[in-house]
N, C-alpha and C positions, 0 to 999 in steps of 0.2 A: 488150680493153684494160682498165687500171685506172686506177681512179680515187684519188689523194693526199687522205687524211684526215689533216689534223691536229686535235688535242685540244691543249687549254690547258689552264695548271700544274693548275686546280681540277678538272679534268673526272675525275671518280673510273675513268672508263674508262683512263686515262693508265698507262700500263709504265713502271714505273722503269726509268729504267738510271744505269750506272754512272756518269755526269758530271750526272748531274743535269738534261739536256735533255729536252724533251718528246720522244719517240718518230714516227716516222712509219707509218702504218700500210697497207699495199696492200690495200684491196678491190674485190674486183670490183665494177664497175658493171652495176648492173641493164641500164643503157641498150645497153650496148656487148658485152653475152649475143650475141643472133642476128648483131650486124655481126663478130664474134670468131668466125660461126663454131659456137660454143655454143648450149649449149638454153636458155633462158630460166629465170629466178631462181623457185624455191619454196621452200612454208614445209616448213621442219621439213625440209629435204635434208638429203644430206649433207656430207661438207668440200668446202669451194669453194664451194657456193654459200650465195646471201645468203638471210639467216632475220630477219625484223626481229625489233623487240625484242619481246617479248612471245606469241611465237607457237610456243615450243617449239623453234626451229629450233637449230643445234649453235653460232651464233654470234647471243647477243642482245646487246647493248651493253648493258654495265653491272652481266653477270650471270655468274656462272660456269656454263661447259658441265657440263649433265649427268654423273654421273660415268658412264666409259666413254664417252661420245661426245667425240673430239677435235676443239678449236678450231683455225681455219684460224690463227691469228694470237695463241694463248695465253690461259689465263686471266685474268681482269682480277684483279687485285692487291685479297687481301680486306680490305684496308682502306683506306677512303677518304678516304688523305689523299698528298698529293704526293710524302713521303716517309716510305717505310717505318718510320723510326726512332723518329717522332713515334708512330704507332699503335701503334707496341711500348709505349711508356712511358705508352701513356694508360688512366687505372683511373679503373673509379667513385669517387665522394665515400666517406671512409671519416666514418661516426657513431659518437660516442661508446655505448657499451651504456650500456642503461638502470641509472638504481641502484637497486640495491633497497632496498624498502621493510620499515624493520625493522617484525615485528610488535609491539604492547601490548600488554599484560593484559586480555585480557576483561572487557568492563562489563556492568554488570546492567540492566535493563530500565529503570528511571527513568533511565540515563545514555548512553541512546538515539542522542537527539539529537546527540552527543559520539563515538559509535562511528558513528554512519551518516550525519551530517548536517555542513552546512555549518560551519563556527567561525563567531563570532562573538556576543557578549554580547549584543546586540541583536535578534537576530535572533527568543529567544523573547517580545520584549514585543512587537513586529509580530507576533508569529502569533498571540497573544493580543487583542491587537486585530480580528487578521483573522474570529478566530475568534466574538468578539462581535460584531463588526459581522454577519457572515453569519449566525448565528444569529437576530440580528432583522430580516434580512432576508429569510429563511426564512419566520418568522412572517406578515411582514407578505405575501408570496407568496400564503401558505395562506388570509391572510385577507380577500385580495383575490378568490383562485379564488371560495373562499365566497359572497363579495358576488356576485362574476359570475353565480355556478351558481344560487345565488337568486332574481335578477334573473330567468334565463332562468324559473327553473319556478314563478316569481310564489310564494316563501315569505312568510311573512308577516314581518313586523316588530315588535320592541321599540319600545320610547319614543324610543327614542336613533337610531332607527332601520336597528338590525342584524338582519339575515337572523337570524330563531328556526330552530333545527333538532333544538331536542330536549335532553332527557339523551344517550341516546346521540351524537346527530351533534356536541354540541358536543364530547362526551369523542373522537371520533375525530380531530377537527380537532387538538383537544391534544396526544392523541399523535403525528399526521403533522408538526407541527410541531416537538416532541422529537427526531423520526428524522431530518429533516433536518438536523441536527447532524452525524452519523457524516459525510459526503461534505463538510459546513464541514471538520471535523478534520484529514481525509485532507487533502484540498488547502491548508489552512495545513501544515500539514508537508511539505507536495513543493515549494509554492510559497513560503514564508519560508523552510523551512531545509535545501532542496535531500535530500531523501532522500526514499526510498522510504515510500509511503504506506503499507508493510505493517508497517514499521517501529515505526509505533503499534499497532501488534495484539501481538505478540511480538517476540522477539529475534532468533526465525528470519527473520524478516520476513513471513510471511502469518501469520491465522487457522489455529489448529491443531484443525481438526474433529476427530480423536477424541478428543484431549485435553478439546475441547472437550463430548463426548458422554456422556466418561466423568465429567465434573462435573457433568452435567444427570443422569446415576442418582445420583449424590449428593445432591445437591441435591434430589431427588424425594421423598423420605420429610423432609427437614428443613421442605420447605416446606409440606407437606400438616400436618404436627407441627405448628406455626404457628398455620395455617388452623385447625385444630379443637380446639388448648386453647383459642383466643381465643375462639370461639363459646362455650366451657364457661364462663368468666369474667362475674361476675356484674358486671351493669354497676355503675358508680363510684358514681354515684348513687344505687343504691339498689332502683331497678326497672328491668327490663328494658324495651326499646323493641321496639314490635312492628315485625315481620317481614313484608311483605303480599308475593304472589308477584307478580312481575312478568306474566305468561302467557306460554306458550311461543312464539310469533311474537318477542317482544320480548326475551326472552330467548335466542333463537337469533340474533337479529339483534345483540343487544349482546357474546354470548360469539364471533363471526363477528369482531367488531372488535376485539374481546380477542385472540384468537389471531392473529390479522394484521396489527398494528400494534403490540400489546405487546412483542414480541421487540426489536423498531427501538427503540422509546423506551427502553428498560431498557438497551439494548447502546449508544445512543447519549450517554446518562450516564457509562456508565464509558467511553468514548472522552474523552466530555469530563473529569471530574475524573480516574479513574486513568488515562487515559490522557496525552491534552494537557497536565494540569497538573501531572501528577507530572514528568514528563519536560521540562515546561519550566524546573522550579525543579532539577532534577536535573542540567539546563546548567549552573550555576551550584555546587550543594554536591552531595558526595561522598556525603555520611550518604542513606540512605534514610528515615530518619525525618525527616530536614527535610525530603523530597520527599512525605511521605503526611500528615502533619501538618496543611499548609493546606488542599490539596483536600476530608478530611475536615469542619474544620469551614467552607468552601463549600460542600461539596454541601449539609451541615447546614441552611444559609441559606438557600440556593436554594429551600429548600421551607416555607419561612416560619414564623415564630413559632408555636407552637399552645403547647404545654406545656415546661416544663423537662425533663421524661424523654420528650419526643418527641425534643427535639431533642438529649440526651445519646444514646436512641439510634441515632438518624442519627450523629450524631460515632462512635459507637463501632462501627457498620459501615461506616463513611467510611474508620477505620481498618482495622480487618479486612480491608476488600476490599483497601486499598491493601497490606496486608503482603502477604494473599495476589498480587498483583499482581508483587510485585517478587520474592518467593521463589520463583514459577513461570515466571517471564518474559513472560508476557501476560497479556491480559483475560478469558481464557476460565473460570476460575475466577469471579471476579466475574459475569460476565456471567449463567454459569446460575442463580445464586443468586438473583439478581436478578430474570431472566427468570422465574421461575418462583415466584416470591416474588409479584409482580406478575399474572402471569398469574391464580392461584389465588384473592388478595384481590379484582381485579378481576371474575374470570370470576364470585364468589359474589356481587359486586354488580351483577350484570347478572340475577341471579337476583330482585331483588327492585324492588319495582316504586317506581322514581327513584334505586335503587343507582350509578345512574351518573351521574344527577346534581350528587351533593353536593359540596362542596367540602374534604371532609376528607382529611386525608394522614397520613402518616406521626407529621409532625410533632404532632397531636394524640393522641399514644401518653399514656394511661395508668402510672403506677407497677406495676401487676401486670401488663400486657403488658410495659414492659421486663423485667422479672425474669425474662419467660417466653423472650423475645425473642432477647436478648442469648446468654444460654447455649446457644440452638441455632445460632446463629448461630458460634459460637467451636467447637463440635462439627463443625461443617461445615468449616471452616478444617482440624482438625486432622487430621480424614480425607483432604483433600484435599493437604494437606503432606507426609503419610504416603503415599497413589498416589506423590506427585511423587518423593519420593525411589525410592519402589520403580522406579518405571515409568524414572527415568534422564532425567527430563524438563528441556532445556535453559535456563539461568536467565540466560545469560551468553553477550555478542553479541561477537566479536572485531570488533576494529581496529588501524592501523597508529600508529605511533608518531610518524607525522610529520603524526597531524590528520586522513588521507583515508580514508573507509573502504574496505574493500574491495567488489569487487559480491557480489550473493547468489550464492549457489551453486543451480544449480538441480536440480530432482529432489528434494530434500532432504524428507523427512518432517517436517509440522508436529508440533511439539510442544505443551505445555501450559499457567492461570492464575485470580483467584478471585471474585466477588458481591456483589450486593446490592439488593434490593429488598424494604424492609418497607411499611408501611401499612396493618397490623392495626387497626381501631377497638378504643378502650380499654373500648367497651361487649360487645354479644353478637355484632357483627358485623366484618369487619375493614376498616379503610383501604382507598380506592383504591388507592393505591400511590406510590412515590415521584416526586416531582416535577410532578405533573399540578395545575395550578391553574389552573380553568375559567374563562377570560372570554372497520449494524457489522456465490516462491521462496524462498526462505531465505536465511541465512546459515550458514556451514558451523559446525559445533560444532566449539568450541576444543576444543585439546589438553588432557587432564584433570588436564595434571602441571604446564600454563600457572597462575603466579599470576594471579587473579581480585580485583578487590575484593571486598569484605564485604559481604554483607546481613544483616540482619534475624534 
């Protein structure tokens, strides 16, 4: 016997027909198999008998047969709704296409923040902020571990009662505190003005290592030039100051902190001035020389009063780096100059015995070390201006015309930028270096036929 199934209007199992009543459907009853007579109900038989849903069988409720296996009682209707004519007529949500974003003139390196960062006029006096504030708080980091590390290995103490740790350990402290700088810079620029941390390195957006590599052989004979007119240079006064040698233990331990921490401080100056500072006053004016203008004479300050041609020639590699800077698209020009500037003065003062000690910089240059100074300093630029044009080295970061920039392009070959680090002593010996006062994927390259703003 069979058993009378009805479905109601929603039951997506339901057959239409043609007046629009729900259908009745005869299936056989499992129960009434053997009393009929018949063989008992299995899965997956074939027509006629019962297959529950889910089991393979030639009639599941809810699902169309198999194709080639016929249903005892017809396909279930593949859309599930009461009346066919509604499932006709029903379409996904239609979305408007995205518009597209016109592109802009590619911007040059000081106008960074404007091609990859967030808008807003504000934005770079909080990163500035952010950027001093963490910077002293850096310091005072460094100058806590100290106390700790002191504490623990019982160093002795000054008057004031500060852990003593030498000529050397105090100059390393100095410079670990300079390098925490670079990871201040980055995250004020990811976190005030919403763009990519690489963004402050170049235009590509990372550090361009060969570019990079190729500034450090340049840089290599300007600095060593430097380093050994100034030692020929008779001191100011009159007599020379002797020379005592440090000994080699102390000397391997001082040029060990020279070569391993020098690089950080050196690189994390020009993150700060031509980096940070160029680029935030660059949010603001078009001109690049009002972007390299103040950072020159700040970094100038930064390293405190000593003479009028110390600190004429800090302003005048303040500038230089910052040209170079913005006519290569990154720091990496700067940086080896610097680096290596630094390294050189420094690594000869670790040669001699309290060379690292003393408190002198840059900023107490002599009149005959500027005149020596400066011109190699502007020689090094001009070689490096000259690579950049040959080598095709990117100056200019695209953006769209409606404010957002685009993402980096990845894969992209880093490109190239310029230095600084003097600190020659005006006597027979040279400067520590700049700054130390004892107490560092792309963006894709614009089109070449794209107008660009002007640099430099």
């Amino acid at each position: 016997m069979a058993t009378r199934h009805t479905f109601d209007n929603d039951d997506p199992r339901r057959l239409p027909t043609g007046d629009g009543t729900p259908p009745m459907h005869d299936v056989p009853s499992a129960q009434a198999g053997p009393a009929a007579g018949g063989s008992a109900p299995s899965y997956g038989g074939a027509v006629g008998e019962v297959s529950p849903p889910g089991y393979g069988g030639a009639f599941a409720l809810g699902h169309p047969a198999a194709p080639g296996t016929p249903s005892p009682h017809g396909n279930p209707h593949p859309y599930p709704y009461p009346n066919s004519h509604l499932a006709a007529t029903h379409t996904l949500p239609q979305y408007p296409a995205p518009v597209p974003v016109a592109p802009g003139p590619p911007l040059p390196y000081h106008r960074m923040a404007l091609a990859a960062g967030a808008s807003g006029w504000w934005r770079p006096l909080l990163g500035t902020v952010v950027v001093l504030c963490g910077a002293v708080l850096a310091a005072i980091a460094v100058f806590a571990g100290s106390e700790i590390v002191g504490a623990v290995l019982d160093r002795p103490r000054d008057a004031d009662g500060n852990v003593l740790w030498g000529g050397i350990g105090d100059t390393a402290l100095a410079l670990l505190s300079l390098a925490l700088c670079i990871p201040v810079v980055l995250l004020a620029a990811r976190w005030t003005q919403r763009r990519p941390i690489g963004t402050v390195s170049s235009v590509t957006g990372a550090l361009r290592w060969r570019w990079l590599g190729l500034c450090l052989a340049v840089a290599l004979p300007v600095s060593a030039a430097i380093l050994g007119i100034s030692l020929l240079l008779p001191d100011p006064e009159g007599g020379g100051q002797e020379m005592t040698w440090a000994g080699l233990p102390p000397f391997l331990l001082g040029l060990a902190i020279v070569c391993l921490l020098v690089p950080f401080q050196a690189a994390a100056e020009e993150y700060v001035f031509r980096g940070w500072l160029s680029q935030a006053v660059g949010t603001w004016f078009r001109s690049p020389w009002v972007a390299i203008a103040p950072q020159a004479v700040l970094f100038a300050a930064a390293h405190g009063w000593g003479t009028p041609w110390g600190f004429v020639d800090l302003v005048v590699f303040g500038l230089v780096a910052g040209l170079l800077t913005v006519r290569t698209g990154g720091l990496e020009a700067a940086i080896a100059l610097h680096v290596l500037n630094n390294v050189f003065a420094m690594g000869f003062m670790a040669a001699l015995a309290g060379g690292l000690a003393t408190d002198e910089t840059a900023a107490d240059m002599d009149g005959l070390m500027l005149a020596v100074d400066v011109p190699l300093v502007v020689v090094y630029a001009a070689v490096v201006l000259y690579l950049a044009r040959r080598r095709g080295i990117t100056t200019h970061a695209p953006h769209s015309a409606n404010g957002h920039a685009p993402h980096p392009a990845h894969g992209l070959h880093p490109v190239h930028g310029p230095h600084s680090a003097h600190g020659l002593h005006p006597a027979h010996r040279p400067h520590p270096a700049h700054g130390l006062h004892h107490a560092e994927g792309g963006y894709p390259v614009p089109c070449a036929t794209a107008e660009t703003e002007r640099t430099p």
